[in-house]
Every structure is written in C-alpha cells, then in structure tokens.
VOTIRO-62143 format. One record per residue (C-alpha): x, y, z; residue in one letter. Coordinates in steps of 0.05 Angstrom, whole numbers, plus 5000, padded with zeros to 4 digits. Example, Ala and Ser with C-alpha at 12.3 -4.5 7.8 and 13.67 -1.06 7.14 Angstrom:
2
524649105156A
527349795143S
END
This chain:
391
462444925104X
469844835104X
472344405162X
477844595212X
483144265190X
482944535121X
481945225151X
486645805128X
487746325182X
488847005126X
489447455194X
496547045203X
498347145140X
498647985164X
501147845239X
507948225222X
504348725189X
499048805249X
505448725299X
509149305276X
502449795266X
501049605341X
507949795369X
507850455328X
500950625361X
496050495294X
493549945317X
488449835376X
488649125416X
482848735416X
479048475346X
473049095345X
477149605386X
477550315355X
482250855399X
478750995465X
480051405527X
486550975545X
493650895551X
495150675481X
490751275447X
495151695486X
500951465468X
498951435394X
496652095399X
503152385423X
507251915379X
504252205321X
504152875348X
511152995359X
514552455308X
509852675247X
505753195251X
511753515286X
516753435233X
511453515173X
510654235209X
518354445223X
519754315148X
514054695118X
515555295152X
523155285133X
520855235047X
518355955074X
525556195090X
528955795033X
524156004980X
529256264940X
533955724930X
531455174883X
536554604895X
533854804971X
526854824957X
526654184912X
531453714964X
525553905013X
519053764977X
522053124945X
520852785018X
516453305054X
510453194995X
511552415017X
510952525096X
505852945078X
501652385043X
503951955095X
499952395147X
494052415101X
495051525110X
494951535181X
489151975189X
485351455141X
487750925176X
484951215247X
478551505218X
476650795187X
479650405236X
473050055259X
471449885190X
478149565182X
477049175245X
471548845215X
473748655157X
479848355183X
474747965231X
470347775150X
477447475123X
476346845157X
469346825135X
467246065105X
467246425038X
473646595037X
475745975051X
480245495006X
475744884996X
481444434993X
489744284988X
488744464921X
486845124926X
491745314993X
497145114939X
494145614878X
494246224929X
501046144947X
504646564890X
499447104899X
501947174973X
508546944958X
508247654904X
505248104962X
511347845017X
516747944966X
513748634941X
513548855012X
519548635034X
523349024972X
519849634994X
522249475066X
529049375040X
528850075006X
525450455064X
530950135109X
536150285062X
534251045053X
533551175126X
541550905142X
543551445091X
539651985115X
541351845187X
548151935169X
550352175114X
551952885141X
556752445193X
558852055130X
560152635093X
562653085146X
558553535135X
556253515214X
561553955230X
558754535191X
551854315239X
548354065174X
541853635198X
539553035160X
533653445133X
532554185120X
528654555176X
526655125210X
526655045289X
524055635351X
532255615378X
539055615351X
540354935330X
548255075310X
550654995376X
551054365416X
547554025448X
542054285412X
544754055351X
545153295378X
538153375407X
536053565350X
540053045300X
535852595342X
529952855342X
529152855265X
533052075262X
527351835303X
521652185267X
523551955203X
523751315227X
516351355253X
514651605188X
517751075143X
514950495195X
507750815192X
508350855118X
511250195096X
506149815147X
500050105114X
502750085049X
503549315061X
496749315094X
493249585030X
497049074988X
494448545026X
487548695023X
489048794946X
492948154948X
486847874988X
481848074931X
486047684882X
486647114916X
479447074929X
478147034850X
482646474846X
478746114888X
471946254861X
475046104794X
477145504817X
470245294848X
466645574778X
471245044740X
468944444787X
461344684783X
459443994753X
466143464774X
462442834757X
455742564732X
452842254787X
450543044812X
443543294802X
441743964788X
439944144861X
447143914877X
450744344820X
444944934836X
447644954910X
454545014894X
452545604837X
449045954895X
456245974934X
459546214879X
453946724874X
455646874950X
462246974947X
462247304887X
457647794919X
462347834987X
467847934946X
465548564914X
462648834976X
469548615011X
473349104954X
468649684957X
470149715031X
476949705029X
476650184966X
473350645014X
478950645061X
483650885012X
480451184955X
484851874975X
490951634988X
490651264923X
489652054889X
494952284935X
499551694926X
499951744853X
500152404858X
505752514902X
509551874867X
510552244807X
513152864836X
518052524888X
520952084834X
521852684784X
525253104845X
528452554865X
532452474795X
533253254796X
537353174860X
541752624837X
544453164788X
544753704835X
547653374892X
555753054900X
555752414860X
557151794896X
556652204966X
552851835025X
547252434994X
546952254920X
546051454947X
540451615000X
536951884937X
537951374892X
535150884947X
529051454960X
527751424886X
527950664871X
523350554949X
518251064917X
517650594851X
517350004885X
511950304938X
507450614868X
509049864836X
505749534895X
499549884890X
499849784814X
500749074805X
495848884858X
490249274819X
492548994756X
492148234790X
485048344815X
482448604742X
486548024707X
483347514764X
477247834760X
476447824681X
477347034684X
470046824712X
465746804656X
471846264624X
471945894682X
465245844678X
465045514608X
471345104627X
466344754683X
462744164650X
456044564641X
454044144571X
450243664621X
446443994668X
439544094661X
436844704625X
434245114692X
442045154714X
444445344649X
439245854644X
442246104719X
450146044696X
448246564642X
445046944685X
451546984726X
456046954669X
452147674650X
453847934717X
461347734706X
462548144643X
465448694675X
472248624712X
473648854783X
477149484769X
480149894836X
481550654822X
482551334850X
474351644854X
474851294777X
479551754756X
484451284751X
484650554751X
491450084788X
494049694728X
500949704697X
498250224649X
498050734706X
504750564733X
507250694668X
503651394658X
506651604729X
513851404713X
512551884652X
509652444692X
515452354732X
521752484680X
516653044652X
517953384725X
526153154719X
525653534648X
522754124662X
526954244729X
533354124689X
531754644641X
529855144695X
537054964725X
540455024664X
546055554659X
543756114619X
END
C-alpha cells in the first residue's frame, strides 16, 4: 500500500484538460456521471448541434456547388476532412464516456502508484513531454484560428463579403447584417471545433502518456525485486506478485483506452495525411505571405504536431514496454531461491512482447508511422501539383 503522503493525484495532472472539456459541454460533473436528462446534456447537445454538426453540414453542401473549381474544392476539404474527424472524436468521446469515467476514477488506483520520491521524480519528463507536446499543439490551434478569424479583414477581402471559410447558407449572406451574423457564426464554430479537438487530443495523450509512465514504474519496482539480503523468498515473491498485478492492470488499463479510440486513430491518420498534403497545395495556390498563406502554414505545422503527439506517445509505451524483461535481470535475482527464479521466468516469458497501440492492428503509433504519413502526405502535394500544372 502506498501511504498518503507519498500519494500522486494523476486526475490533477488532467484538471485543465477536464476544465476546458466541461465548459465546452464533453464533460459531465460528477466522477461516474454519463449525459442524462439535464441542463448540461442540453446544452451540450445544442452546442454541438449548431457549432459542429452545423458547420460540418453548411460546408459539405457548398463542395456540391463548387465542384468544379479545384483551388475551391481543395481549400475546403483541407479543414472540412479535419472537422469532420473531429465529429467522429466527439461522438467517441460521448458514446464511451462512462468507460472513461471509470478509468479516470482506476488512475489513482494503489498500483499506479509511485512507491516512492524516487519514482515521482523518473515520471516527470514523461509528463513534462505530454504538457509541452500539448501546449505546441495549443499554440498552433490558437495560432490558426487568429488567422482564419481574420484574415479576410486582414486582407480586405471582407469588402467583397468573403467569409473565413467556404459555404453554402439557406439566405443571401452578401448583404449585411447577414454577412456579420454570419462572420460570427462560423468565428465561433471554429472555435468550438478546435477547443473540442485539442482537449481530446490532449486527453488521449495522457492516457498514452499515462501507459508510459506506468512502465517506468513497474520497471523500476522489477529492478528493486531483491534490494538487500536480509529478504526471504516470501518477501521478494510478494513484491513479484505486484509487479504481476500491475503488469496485468496496465494492459487491461491500455486495451480500454485503445477501445475508446481505436477509430479515430484510422481516421486521424487518415485524415493527417490528406490535410497536410492539401495543406502544402494551398500554400502554392494561395497569395504568399497574405494573412491566408500564414493561417495555412500554422494549419499545416498544428496538424503535424497533433499526428506527432499520437505518434511519439505509442512509440514511448512500446520503448517502455520492451524494457521489462532487462529490468528484470538488472534486479539482483542470482540469490533468490530457485522457486522465484523459476516464477521471474515465467514472467519474463510473458514480457517478450512489447505493448504495441494501433489502429484495429493495421497500424501501429511509433515514429515509423509518423514518418510513412508525412510521406503519404507530399505524395497528395505531388499529385495535386501536377493536376494544377499549366498544360
């Protein structure tokens, strides 16, 4: 058991995180409270209505009347395919949202635990990475969303009644104040949408960053199995079974939260690539140096930083997670008695294997994929240039 003053509160490590989801409606009070017939459902319900689901559906329908203009058609699916998948993450995040109730209610569990200064002190880059990563991606998402708010006042190009984004609305929009409403309208959606998606974006890094952390702990604990000779085998057999334990919790900690967002992984990845090849394609299409051609060079750096995040979390927990059966033989097992060794390589066995997250296995978060997408991606920028090209 791990006493209270050594006690690590992980659910205050997310507060901001948890804070912000609450005030944009995607996150129910209370520790096991899903959306219910109340005043917050409703107005998480109508929040997402209008601000997302809303927008999402006003920009759709106008690829319908712009079909035939690429530079049109591509500055719109470059950040409607992202919305899009950013609908797909709140419906997740609703859907599972009792599931993700309880297991921010297991963080605290003894388990996961540090046992002592020592180990508070060894997590502390691992969060110190997921903060920093967020934050950048924060940065970026706030960054983007000045410059589309304004570049069309920026560029002037308000006076000609261009919106920030490309869309097809049930009145006449060109005349004011229709226009202003509307200018609005689509400043606070997007808004909505980039705080919904960089909150559970940060929330699925931390449970990633959570995973890691966990197997710097246990590695920690495998390394001290045996700390002096005065211990008997019971002693050094109790402390394997908590290893055991956790080890075991752990697992059944990441398939959980692999459940959650085994799709929006796909769709993530998916989408990624796409965005950041469109993304480049604009840059060449669009006024260099305009308020325009910097809102996309912010959109395209936020996307790599967001596909980055979920990469090098993945790629922690399989590094982490591929160090057990080492610490194991750094531990001083030479003296214990022949019943615990015969139950360390019976662990060991179970430890060959790294902790791998992916996408339905299809693919796994590592730096490999990262690097595969940010191929895909100038593969798209290619192909659109030459389709552009002047005959």
């Amino acid at each position: 058991m791990v006493s209270k003053m050594e006690r690590m509160d992980w659910k205050r490590t997310f507060r901001l995180n948890f804070l912000m989801l609450k005030i944009i409606g995607l996150w129910p009070p209370g520790d096991n409270e899903a959306y219910g017939y109340n005043l917050y459902s409703v107005y998480a319900f109508s929040a997402i209505t209008i601000l997302e689901v809303g927008h999402i559906s006003f920009q759709t329908i106008n690829l319908y009347f712009i079909k035939d203009d690429l530079q049109a058609v591509t500055g719109t699916i470059f950040i409607l395919l992202t919305i899009i998948a950013v609908g797909l993450k709140t419906y997740c995040l609703v859907k599972n949202m009792k599931m993700l109730k309880q297991l921010m209610i297991t963080v605290n569990n003894d388990l996961f635990q540090p046992r002592n200064e020592e180990q508070k002190k060894m997590i502390q880059p691992t969060i110190l990475a997921w903060k920093m990563t967020v934050w950048s991606f924060g940065i970026l998402a706030i960054a983007c969303l000045f410059l589309w708010s304004f570049f069309p006042i920026l560029d002037k190009t308000y006076k000609v009644y261009r919106l920030p984004f490309l869309a097809w609305y049930p009145y006449n929009y060109k005349t004011s104040p229709q226009y202003e409403f509307t200018y609005i309208y689509q400043v606070m959606a997007i808004h909505f949408i980039a705080a919904v998606n960089v909150n559970i974006d940060g929330l699925i890094a931390a449970l990633n960053m959570f995973i890691a952390a966990q197997f710097d702990i246990l590695c920690d604990d495998l390394r001290n199995l045996h700390q002096n000779e005065e211990e008997d085998s019971a002693e050094v057999n109790k402390k394997l079974t908590t290893c055991v334990n956790h080890h075991r919790e752990i697992l059944k900690f990441a398939d959980h939260t692999n459940e959650f967002y085994n799709w929006l992984l796909f769709v993530q990845f998916f989408v990624g690539g796409i965005s950041i090849g469109l993304a480049m394609f604009e840059l060449t299409v669009v006024v260099p140096f305009s308020s325009e051609f910097y809102s996309h060079v912010s959109y395209a750096n936020a996307i790599i930083v967001e596909v980055f995040m979920y990469c090098w979390f993945g790629n922690d927990i399989q590094f982490k997670s591929s160090k057990l059966p080492y610490a194991v033989f750094e531990s001083n097992w030479t003296g214990l008695s022949e019943s615990v060794k015969k139950n360390l390589i019976i662990f060991v066995l179970r430890l060959q294997r790294s902790l791998q997250i992916s996408a339905f296995g299809l693919f796994y978060l590592n730096l490999e994929t990262f690097v595969r997408i940010l191929r895909t991606s100038w593969s798209y920028f290619a192909l659109l240039r030459q389709v552009n090209a002047p005959v």
